[in-house]
C-alpha positions as CSV (number, residue, x, y, z in Angstrom):
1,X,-121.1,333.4,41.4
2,X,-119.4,336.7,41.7
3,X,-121.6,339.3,42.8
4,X,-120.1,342.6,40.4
5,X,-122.6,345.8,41.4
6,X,-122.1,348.1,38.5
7,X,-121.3,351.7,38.6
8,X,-123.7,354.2,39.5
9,X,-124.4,356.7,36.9
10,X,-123.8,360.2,37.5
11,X,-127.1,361.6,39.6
12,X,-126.9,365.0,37.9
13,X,-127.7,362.8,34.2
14,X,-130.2,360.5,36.0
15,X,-132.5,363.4,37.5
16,X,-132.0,365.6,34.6
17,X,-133.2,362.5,32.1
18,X,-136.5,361.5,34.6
19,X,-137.4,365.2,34.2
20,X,-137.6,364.8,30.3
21,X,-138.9,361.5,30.0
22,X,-141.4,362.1,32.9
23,X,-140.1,358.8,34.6
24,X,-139.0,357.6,37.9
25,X,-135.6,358.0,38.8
26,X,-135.4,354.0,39.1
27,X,-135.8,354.0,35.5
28,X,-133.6,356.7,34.1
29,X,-131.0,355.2,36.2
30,X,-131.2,352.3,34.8
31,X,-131.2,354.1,31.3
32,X,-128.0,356.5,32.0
33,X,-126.6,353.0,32.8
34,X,-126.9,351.7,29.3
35,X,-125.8,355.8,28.0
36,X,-129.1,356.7,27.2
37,X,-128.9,360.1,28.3
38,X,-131.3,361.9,25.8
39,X,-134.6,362.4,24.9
40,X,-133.9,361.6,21.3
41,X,-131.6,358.4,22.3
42,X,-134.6,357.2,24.5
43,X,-136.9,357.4,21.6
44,X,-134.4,355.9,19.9
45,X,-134.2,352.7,22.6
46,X,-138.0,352.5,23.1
47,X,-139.7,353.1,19.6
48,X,-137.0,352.3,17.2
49,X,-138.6,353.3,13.4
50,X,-137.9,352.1,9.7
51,X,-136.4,355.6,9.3
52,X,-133.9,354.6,11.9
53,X,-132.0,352.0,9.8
54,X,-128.8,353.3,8.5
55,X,-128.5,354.2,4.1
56,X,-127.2,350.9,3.3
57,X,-124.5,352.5,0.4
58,X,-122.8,353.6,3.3
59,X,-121.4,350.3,3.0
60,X,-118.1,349.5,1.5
61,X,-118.5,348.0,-2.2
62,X,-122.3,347.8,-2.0
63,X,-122.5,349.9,-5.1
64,X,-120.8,347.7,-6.7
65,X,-123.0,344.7,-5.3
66,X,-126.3,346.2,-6.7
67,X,-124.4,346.9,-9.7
68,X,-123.3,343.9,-10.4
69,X,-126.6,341.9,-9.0
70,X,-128.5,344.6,-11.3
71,X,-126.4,343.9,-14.8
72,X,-126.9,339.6,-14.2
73,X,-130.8,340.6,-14.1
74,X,-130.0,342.5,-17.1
75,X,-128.4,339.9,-19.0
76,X,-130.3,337.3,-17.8
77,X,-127.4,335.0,-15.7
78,X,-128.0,332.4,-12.8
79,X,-127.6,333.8,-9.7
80,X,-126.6,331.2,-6.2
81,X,-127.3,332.4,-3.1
82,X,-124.6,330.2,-0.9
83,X,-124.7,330.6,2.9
84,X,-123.7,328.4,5.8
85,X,-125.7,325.6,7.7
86,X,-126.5,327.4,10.9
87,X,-129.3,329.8,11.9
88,X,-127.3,333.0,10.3
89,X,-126.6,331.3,7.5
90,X,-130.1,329.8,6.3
91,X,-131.8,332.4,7.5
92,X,-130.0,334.6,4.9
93,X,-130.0,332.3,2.0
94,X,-133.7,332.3,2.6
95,X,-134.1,335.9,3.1
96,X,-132.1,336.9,-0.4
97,X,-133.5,333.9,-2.3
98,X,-137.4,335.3,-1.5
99,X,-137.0,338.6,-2.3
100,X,-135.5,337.6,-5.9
101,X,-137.0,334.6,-6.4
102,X,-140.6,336.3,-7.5
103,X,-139.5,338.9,-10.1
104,X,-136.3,337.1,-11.0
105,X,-136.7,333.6,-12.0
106,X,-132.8,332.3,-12.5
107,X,-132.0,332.1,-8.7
108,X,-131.2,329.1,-6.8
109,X,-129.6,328.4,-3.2
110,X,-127.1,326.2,-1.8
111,X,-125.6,325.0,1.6
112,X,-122.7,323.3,2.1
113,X,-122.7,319.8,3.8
114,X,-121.7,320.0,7.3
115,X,-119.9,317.0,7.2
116,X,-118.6,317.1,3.8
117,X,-117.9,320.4,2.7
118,X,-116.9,322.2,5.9
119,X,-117.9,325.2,6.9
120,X,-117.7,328.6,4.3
121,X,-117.0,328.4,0.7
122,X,-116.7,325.1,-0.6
123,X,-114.9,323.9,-3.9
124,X,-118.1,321.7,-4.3
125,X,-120.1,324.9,-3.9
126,X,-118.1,326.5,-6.6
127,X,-118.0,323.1,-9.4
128,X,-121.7,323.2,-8.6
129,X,-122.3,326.8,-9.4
130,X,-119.8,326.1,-12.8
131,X,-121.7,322.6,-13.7
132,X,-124.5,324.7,-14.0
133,X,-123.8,327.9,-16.2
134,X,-124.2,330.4,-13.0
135,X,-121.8,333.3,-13.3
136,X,-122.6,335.1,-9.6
137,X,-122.3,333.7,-5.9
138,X,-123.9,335.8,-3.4
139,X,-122.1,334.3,-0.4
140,X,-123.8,335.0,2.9
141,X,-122.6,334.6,6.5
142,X,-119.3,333.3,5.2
143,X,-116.6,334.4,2.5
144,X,-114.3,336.6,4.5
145,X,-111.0,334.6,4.5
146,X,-111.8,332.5,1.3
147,X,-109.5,334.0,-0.4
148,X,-108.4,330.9,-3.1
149,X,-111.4,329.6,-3.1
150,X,-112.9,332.9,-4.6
151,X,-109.7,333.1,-7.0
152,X,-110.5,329.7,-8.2
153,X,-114.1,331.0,-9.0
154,X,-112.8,333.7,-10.6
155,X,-110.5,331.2,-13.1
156,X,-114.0,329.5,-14.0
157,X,-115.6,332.6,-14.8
158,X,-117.8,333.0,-11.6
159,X,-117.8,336.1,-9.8
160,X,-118.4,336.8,-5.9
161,X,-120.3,339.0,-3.5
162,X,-119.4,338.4,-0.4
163,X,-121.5,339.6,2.6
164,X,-120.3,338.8,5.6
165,X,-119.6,339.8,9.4
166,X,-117.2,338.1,10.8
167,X,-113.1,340.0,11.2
168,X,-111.6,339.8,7.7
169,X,-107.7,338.5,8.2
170,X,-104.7,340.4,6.8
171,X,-106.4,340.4,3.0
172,X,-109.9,340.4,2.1
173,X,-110.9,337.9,-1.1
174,X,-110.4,339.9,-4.7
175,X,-114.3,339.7,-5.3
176,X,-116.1,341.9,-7.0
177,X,-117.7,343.0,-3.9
178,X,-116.7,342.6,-0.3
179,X,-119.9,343.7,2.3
180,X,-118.6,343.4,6.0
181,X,-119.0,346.6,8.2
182,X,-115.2,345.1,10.3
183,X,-113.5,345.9,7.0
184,X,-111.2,348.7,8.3
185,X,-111.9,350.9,5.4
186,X,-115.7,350.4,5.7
187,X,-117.0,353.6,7.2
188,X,-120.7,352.3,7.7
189,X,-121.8,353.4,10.9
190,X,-122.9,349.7,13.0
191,X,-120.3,347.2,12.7
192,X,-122.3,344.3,14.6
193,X,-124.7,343.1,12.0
194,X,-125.0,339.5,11.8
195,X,-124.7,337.6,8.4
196,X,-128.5,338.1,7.7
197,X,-128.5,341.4,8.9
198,X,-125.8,342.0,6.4
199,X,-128.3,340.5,3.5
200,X,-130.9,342.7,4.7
201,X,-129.0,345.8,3.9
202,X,-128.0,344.6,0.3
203,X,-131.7,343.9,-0.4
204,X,-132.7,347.2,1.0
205,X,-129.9,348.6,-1.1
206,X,-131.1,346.9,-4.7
207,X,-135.0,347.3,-3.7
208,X,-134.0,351.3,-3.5
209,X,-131.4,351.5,-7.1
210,X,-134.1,349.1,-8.7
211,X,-136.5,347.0,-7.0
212,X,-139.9,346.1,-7.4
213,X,-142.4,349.1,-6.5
214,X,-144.9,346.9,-4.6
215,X,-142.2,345.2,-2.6
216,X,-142.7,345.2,0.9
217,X,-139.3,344.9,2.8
218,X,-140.8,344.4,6.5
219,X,-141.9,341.3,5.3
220,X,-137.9,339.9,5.5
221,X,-137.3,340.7,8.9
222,X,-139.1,338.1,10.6
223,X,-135.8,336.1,9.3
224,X,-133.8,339.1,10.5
225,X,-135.0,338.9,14.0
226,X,-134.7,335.5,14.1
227,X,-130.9,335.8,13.0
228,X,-130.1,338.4,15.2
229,X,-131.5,336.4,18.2
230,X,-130.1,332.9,17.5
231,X,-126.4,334.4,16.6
232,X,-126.1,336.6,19.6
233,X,-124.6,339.8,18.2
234,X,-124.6,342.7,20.3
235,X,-128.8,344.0,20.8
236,X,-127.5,347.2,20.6
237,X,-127.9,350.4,17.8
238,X,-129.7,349.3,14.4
239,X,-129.4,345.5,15.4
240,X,-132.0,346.2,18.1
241,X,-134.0,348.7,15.5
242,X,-134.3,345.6,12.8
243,X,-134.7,343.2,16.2
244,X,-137.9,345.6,17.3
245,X,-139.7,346.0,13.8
246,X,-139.0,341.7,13.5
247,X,-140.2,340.8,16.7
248,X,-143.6,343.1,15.3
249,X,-143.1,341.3,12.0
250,X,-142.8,337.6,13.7
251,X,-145.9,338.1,16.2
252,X,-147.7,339.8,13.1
253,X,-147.5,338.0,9.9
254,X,-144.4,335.7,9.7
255,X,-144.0,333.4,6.8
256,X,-145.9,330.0,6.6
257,X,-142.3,328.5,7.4
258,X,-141.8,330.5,10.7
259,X,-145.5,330.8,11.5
260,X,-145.6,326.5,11.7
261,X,-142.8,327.0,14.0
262,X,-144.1,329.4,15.9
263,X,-147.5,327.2,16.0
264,X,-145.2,324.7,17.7
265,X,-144.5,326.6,20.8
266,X,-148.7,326.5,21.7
267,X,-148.1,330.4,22.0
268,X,-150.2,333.2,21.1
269,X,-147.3,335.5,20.8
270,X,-143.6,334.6,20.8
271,X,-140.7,336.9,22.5
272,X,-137.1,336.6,22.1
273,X,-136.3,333.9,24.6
274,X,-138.7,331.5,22.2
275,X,-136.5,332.7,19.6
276,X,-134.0,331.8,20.8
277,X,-134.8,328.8,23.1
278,X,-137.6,327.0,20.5
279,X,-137.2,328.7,16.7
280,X,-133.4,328.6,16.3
281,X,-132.4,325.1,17.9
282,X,-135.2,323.3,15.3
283,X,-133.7,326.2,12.3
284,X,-130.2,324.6,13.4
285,X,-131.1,321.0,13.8
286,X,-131.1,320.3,9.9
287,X,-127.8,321.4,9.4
288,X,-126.3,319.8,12.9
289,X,-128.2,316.3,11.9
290,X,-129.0,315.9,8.0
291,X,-128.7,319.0,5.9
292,X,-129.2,323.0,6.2
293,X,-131.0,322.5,2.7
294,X,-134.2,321.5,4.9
295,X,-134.4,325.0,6.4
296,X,-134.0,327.0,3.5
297,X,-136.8,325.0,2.2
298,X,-139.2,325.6,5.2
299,X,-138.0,329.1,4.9
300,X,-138.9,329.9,1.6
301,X,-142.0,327.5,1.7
302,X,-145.1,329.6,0.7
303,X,-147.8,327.0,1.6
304,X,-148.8,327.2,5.1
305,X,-149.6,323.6,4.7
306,X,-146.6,322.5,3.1
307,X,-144.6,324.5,5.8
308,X,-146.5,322.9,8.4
309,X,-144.6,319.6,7.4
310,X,-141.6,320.9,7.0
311,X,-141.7,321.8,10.3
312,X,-142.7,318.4,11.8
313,X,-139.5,317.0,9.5
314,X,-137.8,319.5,11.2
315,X,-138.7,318.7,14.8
316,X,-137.7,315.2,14.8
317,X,-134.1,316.6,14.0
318,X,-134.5,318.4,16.9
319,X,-135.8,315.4,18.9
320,X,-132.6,313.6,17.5
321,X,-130.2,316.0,18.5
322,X,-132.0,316.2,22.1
323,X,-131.0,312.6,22.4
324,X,-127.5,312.7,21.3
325,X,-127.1,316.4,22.9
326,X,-127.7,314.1,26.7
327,X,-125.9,311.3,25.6
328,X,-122.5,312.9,24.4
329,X,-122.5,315.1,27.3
330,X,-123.3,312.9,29.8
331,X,-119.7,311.1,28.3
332,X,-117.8,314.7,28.1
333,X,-118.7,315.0,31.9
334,X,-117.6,311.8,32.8
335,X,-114.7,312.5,31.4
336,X,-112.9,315.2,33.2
337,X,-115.1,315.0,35.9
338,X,-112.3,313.2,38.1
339,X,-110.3,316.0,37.7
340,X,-110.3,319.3,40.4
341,X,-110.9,322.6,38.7
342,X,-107.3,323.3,40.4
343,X,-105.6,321.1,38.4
344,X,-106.7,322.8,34.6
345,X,-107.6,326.6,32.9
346,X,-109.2,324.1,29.5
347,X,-111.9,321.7,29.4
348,X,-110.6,319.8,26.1
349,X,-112.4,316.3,25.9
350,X,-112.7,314.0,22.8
351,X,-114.4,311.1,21.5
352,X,-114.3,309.4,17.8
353,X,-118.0,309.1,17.3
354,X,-119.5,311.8,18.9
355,X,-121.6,313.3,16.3
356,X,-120.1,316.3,14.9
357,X,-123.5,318.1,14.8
358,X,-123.8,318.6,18.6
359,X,-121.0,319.3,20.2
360,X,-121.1,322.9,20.2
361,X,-123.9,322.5,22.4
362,X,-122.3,319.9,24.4
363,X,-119.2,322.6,24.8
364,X,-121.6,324.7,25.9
365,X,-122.9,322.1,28.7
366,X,-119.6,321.7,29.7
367,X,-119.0,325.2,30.5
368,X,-122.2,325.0,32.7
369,X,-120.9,322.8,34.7
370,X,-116.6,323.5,34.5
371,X,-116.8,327.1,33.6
372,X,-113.3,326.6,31.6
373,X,-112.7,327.6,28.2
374,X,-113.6,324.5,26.1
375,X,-113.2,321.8,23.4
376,X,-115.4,319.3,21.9
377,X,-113.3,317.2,19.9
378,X,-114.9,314.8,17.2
379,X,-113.5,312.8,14.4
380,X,-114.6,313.8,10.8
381,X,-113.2,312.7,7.1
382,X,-109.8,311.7,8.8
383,X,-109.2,314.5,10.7
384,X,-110.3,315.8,14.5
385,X,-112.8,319.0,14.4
386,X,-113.7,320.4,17.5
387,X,-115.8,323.6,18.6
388,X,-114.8,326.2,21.1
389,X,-116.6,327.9,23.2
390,X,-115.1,330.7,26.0
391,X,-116.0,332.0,29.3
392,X,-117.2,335.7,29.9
393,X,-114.1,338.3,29.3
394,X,-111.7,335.2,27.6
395,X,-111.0,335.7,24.0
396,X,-110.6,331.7,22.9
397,X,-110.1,332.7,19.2
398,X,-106.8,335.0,19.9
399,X,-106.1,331.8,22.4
400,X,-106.4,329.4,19.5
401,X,-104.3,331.6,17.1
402,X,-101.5,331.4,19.2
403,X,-101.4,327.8,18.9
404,X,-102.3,328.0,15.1
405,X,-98.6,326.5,14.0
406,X,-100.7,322.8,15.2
407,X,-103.7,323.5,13.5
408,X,-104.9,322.8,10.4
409,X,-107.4,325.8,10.1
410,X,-109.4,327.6,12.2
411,X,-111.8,330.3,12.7
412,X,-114.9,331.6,14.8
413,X,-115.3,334.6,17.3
414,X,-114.1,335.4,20.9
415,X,-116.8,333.4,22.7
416,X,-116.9,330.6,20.6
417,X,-114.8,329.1,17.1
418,X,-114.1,326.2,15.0
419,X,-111.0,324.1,14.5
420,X,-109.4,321.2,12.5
421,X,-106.4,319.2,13.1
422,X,-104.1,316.3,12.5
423,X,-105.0,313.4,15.0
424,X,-101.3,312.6,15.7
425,X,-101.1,316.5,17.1
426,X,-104.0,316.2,19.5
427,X,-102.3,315.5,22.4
428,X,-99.7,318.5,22.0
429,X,-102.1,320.6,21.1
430,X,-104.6,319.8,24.2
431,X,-100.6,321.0,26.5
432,X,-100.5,324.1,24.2
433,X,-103.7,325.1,24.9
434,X,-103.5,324.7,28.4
435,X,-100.4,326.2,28.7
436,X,-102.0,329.7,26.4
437,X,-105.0,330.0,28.2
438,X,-102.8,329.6,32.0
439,X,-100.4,332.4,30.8
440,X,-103.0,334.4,29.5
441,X,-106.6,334.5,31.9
442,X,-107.2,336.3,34.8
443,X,-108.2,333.5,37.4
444,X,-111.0,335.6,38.2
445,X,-112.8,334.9,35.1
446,X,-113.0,331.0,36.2
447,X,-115.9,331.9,38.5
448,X,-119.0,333.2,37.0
449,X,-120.1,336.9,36.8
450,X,-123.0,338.1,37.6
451,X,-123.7,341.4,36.8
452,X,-126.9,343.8,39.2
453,X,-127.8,346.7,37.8
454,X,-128.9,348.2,40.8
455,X,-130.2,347.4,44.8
456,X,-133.6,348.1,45.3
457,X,-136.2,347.2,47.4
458,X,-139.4,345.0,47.1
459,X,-141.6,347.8,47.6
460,X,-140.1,349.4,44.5
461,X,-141.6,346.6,42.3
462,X,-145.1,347.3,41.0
463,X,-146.7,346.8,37.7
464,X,-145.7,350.2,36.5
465,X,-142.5,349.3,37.2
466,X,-142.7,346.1,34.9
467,X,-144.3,347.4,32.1
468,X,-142.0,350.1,31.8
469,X,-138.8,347.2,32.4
470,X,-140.7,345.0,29.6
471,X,-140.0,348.0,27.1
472,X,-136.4,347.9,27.6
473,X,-136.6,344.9,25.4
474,X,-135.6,343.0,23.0
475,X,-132.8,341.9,25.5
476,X,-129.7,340.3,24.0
477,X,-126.2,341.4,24.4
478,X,-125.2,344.8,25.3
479,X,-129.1,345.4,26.7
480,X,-129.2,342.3,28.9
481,X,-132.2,342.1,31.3
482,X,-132.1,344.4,34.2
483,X,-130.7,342.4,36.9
484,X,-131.4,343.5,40.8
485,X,-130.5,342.8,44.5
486,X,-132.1,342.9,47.3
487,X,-130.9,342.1,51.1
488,X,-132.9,340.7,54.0
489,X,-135.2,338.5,52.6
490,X,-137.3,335.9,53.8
491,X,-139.7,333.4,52.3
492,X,-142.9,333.6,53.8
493,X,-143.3,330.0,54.3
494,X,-143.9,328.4,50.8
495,X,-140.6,327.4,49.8
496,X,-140.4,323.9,47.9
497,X,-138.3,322.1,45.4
498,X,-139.9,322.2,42.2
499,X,-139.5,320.4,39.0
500,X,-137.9,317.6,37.4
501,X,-135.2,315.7,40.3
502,X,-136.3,318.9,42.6
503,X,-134.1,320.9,39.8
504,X,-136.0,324.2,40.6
505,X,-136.6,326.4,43.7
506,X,-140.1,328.2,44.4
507,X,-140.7,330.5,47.0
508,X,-143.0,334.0,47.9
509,X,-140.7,336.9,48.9
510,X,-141.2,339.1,51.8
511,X,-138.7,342.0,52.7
512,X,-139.0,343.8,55.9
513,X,-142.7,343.2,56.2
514,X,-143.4,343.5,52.6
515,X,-146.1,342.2,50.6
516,X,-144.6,338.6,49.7
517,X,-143.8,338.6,45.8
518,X,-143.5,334.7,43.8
519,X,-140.5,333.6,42.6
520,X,-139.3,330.9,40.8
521,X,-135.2,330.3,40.8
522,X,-134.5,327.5,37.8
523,X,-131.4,325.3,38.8
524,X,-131.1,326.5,42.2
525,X,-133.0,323.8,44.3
526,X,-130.2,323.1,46.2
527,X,-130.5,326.3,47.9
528,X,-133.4,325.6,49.4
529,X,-131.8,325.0,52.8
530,X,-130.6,328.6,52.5
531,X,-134.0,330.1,52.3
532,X,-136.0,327.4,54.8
533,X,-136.9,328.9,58.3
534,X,-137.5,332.3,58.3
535,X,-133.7,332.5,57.4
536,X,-132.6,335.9,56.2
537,X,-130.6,335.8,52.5
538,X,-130.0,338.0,49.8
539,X,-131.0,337.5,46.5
540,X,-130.0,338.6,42.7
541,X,-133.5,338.3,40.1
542,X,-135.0,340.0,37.4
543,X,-138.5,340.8,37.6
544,X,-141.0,339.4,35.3
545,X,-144.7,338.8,33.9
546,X,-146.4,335.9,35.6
547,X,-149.4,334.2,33.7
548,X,-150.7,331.1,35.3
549,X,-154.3,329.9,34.7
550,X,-155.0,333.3,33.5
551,X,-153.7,335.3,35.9
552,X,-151.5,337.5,35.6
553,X,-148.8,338.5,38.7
554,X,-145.2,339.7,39.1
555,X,-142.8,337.7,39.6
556,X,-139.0,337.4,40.6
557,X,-136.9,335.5,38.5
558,X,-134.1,334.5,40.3
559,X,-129.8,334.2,39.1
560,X,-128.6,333.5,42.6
561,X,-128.8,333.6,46.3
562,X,-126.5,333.7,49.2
């Protein structure tokens, strides 16, 4: 990895904010870093409030949403809630579907097949929603660019709210309400809500013009937080206030669909790395193996009993995908793993019958491994699909539409994007791509990143130090985990190769006669000559809680050494 040290703050902002907060320098550096440099922005990062969340009218057309979500109450119309199959998605079909479904009988849900319909708006979606006498689509996480197929609801006599997040294209869909803060002439204040977050603020909009008194809205952001987590939008400004009050919400009282989740993990309380890492693959496994349908169901399942099966449904999707996750990328890696990283800027691999399901994950693997911006390519109803996913700092979706003339569509965000295409185009497209991403990358970015927030010494770490580091969470983009360095290390004799294969490294850190802290690097047992024999390295970790049999110790996670 690249070792990138960043930027010292200015020391006149970092003194003057550890003399109002009444904190050590250490950590109002590390604050100024992420432009905290108030008292109120501190409250602001630490104890985020309800009263924080922006007015949700401040929204383009979400006056006219309520209004038009308020007049089929009214008049008594069928109301769909239509999202897409991923985490986002069913998470806020699920969200907008409970807070109706009790004082509003004539609401229903749908999610497209994966394999079927495609991702987005569906035609299917839309002769389902006709076949059946409803007259409004809330569309959620999707929408943005489907422009004919909301005109050909509108020529059946459906109309559309769309709420979505992702960059509208050159015209936004005549509906008769379009919520997405990257609208340019949306003025709302946070433009990184995800798709539920988005269906949280028309909620909160309706529940304020003419919701139910008793309501209680924190209830809904268990499915927010989970959302936010799983999609990775940036954990910054009211993204990381609705994170804070969900994570309270999840740990608290989740629904009975989350809670036999959570129950899954044989945890007490959950943070978000188990969000991410254990609630969100099994939320995604439906749609990636069967059908999204089955998380919308767990989600909106009231019996903790009922929910509890659900979830064990649920989980042996996720063992399925586990399987064919290994297996497919086992055959990705063998395929281009005869080539030098010298001779290619892509990783573009394909296979007919790898399951379409997983190989955004297996991208992912690849990138691990190659560290190239990457295609899975699969073969579905006659056509190639593939997903992308990019490197740190490479925008693979502005890469993509410069080769759109070979596509057949295509959509998605800088780090990661979908794609169809004509099979006899394949191979000319796999060249174009190349030849894009060669003209266009900075070599640098084909070695991995890492970015410290700061040197410090061993002696520096204490538990002060980590409770006060814990409440820099929730960590996700944009508020990553404090990263540190420290030179002239030793282990103090312990170090061994732990794990499955010797995958792991364990050691106890001393530092110029220090008092040796445990650490644990995952991945990095093949450094373990480095750090044998009173050797003297440098290391990048973060520093975390410890519990092991009960006790509870700091210790030092470790990104790399050299």
């Amino acid at each position: 990895m690249r070792w990138i040290l960043k930027p010292k703050p200015e020391s006149s902002q970092v003194q003057s904010l550890a003399r109002e907060l009444g904190v050590d320098a250490r950590v109002a550096f590390l604050l100024v870093q992420r432009g905290i440099v108030t008292y109120e922005e501190a409250r602001l990062f630490f104890r985020p409030e309800w009263k924080d969340l922006h007015d949700p009218f401040s929204m383009k057309d979400m006056d006219r949403a309520v209004s038009r979500i308020e007049k089929a109450i009214l008049a008594n119309e069928k109301i769909l809630i239509y999202g897409d199959y991923d985490v986002d998605g069913t998470t806020s079909v699920a969200l907008v579907y409970n807070y109706l479904r009790d004082w509003y009988p004539h609401v229903t849900t749908y999610i497209p097949d994966r394999y079927q319909e495609g991702y987005g708006i569906s035609y299917q979606g839309i002769d389902y929603a006709s076949d059946n006498d409803i007259s409004l689509i809330v569309a959620l996480d999707c929408g943005i660019k489907a422009l004919e197929k909301v005109s050909y609801a509108t020529e059946k006599g459906i109309d559309f709210i769309i709420c979505d997040h992702h960059t509208p294209g050159d015209s936004i869909p005549d509906a008769v309400a379009v919520l997405d803060p990257k609208r340019s002439d949306c003025t709302y204040p946070y433009k990184e809500l995800c798709g539920c977050g988005i269906g949280f603020k028309l909620i909160q909009a309706v529940q304020e013009q003419f919701g139910p008194e008793d309501m209680d809205m924190n209830s809904f952001l268990d499915l927010v937080a989970v959302a936010i987590a799983a999609d990775i939008v940036p954990m910054t400004g009211e993204n990381r206030a609705l994170m804070a009050l969900g994570m309270e919400a999840l740990n608290s009282n989740p629904r009975p669909g989350i809670r036999a989740l959570i129950e899954q993990t044989k945890k007490d309380s959950i943070g978000v790395t188990d969000v991410v890492f254990i609630i969100a693959p099994r939320i995604n496994a439906a749609g990636r193996m069967h059908h999204g349908n089955y998380s919308v169901r767990l989600l909106a399942e009231k019996s903790l009993q009922k929910a509890r099966e659900y979830a064990m449904e649920i989980e042996s999707f996720n063992q399925e995908r586990k399987g064919l996750d290994r297996q497919i990328t086992e055959e990705a890696l063998a395929q281009i793993s005869d080539l030098s990283e010298e001779d290619r800027y892509t990783s573009v691999v394909y296979k007919d019958t790898w399951h379409k399901g997983v190989i955004g994950i297996v991208a992912s693997r690849l990138i691990e491994t190659f560290y190239r911006p990457t295609l899975v390519f699969t073969k579905s109803n006659g056509k190639l699909a593939a997903s992308a996913r990019s490197v740190k700092g490479f925008d693979v979706y502005q890469a993509l539409s410069q080769c759109s003339d070979t596509l057949e569509q295509f959509g998605g965000h800088k780090y990661a994007a979908g794609l169809t295409l004509k099979e006899d185009k394949y191979e000319h497209f796999k060249a174009q791509f190349e030849q894009v991403v060669a003209d266009s990358i900075d070599p640098h970015l084909l070695t991995p990143e890492i970015a410290i927030d700061a040197a410090i010494r061993l002696e520096e770490i204490n538990p002060k130090f980590l409770r006060i580091i814990k409440q820099f969470g929730p960590f996700g983009p944009g508020n990553m985990t404090p990263l540190f360095m420290a030179e002239n290390l030793r282990d103090v004799g312990f170090a061994k190769r732990v794990g499955e294969d010797g995958k792991h490294l364990r050691l106890s850190i001393s530092q110029e006669g220090s008092l040796p802290i445990g650490a644990i690097g995952f991945n990095l047992g093949d450094k373990l000559p480095q750090v044998s024999g009173n050797q003297s390295f440098s290391a990048v970790f973060s520093v975390e809680e410890n519990v092991w049999n009960g006790k509870v110790s700091i210790q030092l996670k470790l990104r790399d050494i050299r």
